[in-house]
C-alpha positions in Angstrom: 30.8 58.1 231.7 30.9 55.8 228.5 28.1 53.2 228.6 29.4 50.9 225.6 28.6 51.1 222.4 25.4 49.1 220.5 26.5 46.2 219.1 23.9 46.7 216.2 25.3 50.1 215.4 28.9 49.2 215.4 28.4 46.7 213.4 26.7 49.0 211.0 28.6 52.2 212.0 31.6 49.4 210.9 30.8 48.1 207.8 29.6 51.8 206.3 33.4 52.9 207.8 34.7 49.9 206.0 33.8 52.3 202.3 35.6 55.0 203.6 39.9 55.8 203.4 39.3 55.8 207.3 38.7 52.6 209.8 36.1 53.3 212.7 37.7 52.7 216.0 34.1 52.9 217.7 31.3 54.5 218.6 30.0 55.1 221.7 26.9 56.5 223.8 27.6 58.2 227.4 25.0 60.3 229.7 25.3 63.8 229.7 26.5 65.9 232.8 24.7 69.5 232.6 21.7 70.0 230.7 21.1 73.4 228.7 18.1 71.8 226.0 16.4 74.9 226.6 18.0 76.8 224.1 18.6 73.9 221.9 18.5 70.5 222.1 21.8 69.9 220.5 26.0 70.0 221.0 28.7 69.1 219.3 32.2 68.7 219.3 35.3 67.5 217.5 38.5 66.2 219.3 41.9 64.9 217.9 45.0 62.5 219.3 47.8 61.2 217.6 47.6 57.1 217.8 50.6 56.3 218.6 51.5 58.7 221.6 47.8 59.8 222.7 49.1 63.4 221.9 46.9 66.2 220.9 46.9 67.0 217.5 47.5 70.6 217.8 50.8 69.3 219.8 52.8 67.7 217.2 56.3 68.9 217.3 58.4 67.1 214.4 61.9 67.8 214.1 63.0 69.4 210.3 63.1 66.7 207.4 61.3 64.1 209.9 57.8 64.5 207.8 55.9 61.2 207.7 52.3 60.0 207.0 51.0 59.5 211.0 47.7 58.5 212.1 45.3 60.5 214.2 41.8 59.5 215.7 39.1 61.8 215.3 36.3 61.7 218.1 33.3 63.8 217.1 30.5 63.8 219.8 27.0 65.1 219.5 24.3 65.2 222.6 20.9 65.1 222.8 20.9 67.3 225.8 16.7 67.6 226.1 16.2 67.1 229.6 13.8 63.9 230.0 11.8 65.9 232.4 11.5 68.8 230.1 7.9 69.7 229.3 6.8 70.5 225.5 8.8 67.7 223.8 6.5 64.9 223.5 7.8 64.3 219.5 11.2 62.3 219.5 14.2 64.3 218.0 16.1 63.1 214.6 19.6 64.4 214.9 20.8 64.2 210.9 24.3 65.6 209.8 28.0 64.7 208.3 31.6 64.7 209.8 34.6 64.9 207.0 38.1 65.5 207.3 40.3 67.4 204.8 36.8 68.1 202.8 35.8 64.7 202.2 39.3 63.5 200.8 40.3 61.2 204.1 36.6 60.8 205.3 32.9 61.8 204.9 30.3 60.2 206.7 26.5 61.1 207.1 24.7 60.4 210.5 21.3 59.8 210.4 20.2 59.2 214.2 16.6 58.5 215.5 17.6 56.8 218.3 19.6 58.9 220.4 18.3 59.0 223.7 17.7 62.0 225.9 20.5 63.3 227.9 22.8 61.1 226.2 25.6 61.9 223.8 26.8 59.7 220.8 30.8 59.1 220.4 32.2 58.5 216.9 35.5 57.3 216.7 37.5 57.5 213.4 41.1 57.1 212.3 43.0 58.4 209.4 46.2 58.9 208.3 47.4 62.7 207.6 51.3 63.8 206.4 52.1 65.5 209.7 54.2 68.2 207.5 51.3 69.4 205.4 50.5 73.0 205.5 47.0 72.1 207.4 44.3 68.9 208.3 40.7 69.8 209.4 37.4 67.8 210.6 34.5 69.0 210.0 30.9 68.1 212.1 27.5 69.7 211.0 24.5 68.8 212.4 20.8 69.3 213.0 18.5 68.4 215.8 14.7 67.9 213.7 11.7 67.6 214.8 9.6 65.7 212.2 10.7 67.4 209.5 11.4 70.5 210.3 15.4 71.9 211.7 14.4 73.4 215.1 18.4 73.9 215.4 21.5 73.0 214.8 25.4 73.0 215.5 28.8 73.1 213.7 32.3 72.6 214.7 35.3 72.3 212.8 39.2 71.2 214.4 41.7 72.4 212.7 45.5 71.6 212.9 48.0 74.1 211.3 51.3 73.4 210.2 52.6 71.5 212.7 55.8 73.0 215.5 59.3 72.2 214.1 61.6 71.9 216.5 65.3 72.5 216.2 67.5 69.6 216.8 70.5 72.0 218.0 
């Protein structure tokens, strides 16, 4: 469950979004359900919804010669999913990476994140527009959970959309 978002970071996460083709909806942190830090203390994940509609991304259906420019939110979430009980992890955890869409063209972001709590996840929120007839769109989230300075893991996603469904109108 979502526990707000820092006002401090909004603000900052807003005016850094404010340089970019995009505009940040949000950003959120919310407490993490299972914990499996004992491989790594790190997840990752990218999700995508048409504004307008709330639709999935990978469920756009346009009808032929109906192409337009539509906008889409892109949520990309990362975890800090070390247990606070968890022995052998006295050091904080930097978590340090970049989200783009469309390689950079619609959006590229770094995150640099020393204050992510344990068992709690960070929701970024962005919205760009995308020509829901192009051949493809794609986010793209890597990221590294550090320790000090050195990478003790890390995790990639990427969400792509292919061309979208045309339907018929017959």
């Amino acid at each position: 469950s979502a526990t707000g978002a820092n006002s401090a970071a909004t603000a900052t996460a807003t005016a850094e979004a404010a340089a970019t083709k995009s505009s940040l909806s949000s950003s959120s942190e919310e407490t993490l359900e299972e914990n499996d830090a004992a491989i790594c203390p790190l997840t990752a994940g990218i999700t995508c919804n048409v504004v307008q509609d709330g639709k999935k991304c990978n469920d756009i259906i346009i009808h032929p010669g109906t192409c337009d420019q539509i906008e889409v939110e892109y949520e990309f979430k990362y975890c800090n999913t070390q247990a606070i009980h968890q022995k052998g992890h006295s050091e904080s955890i930097s978590f340090v990476g970049s989200i783009s869409v469309n390689g950079g063209k619609l959006l590229e972001k770094s995150i640099l994140d020393h204050q992510l709590s344990q068992e709690r996840c960070r929701i970024l929120r962005h919205v760009v527009t995308v020509n829901n007839c192009a051949h493809a769109f794609q986010a793209d989230m890597d990221m590294q959970a550090r320790i000090g300075g050195d990478v003790i893991c890390s995790a990639s996603k990427q969400h792509k959309v292919l061309r979208p469904l045309f339907k018929s109108t017959q």
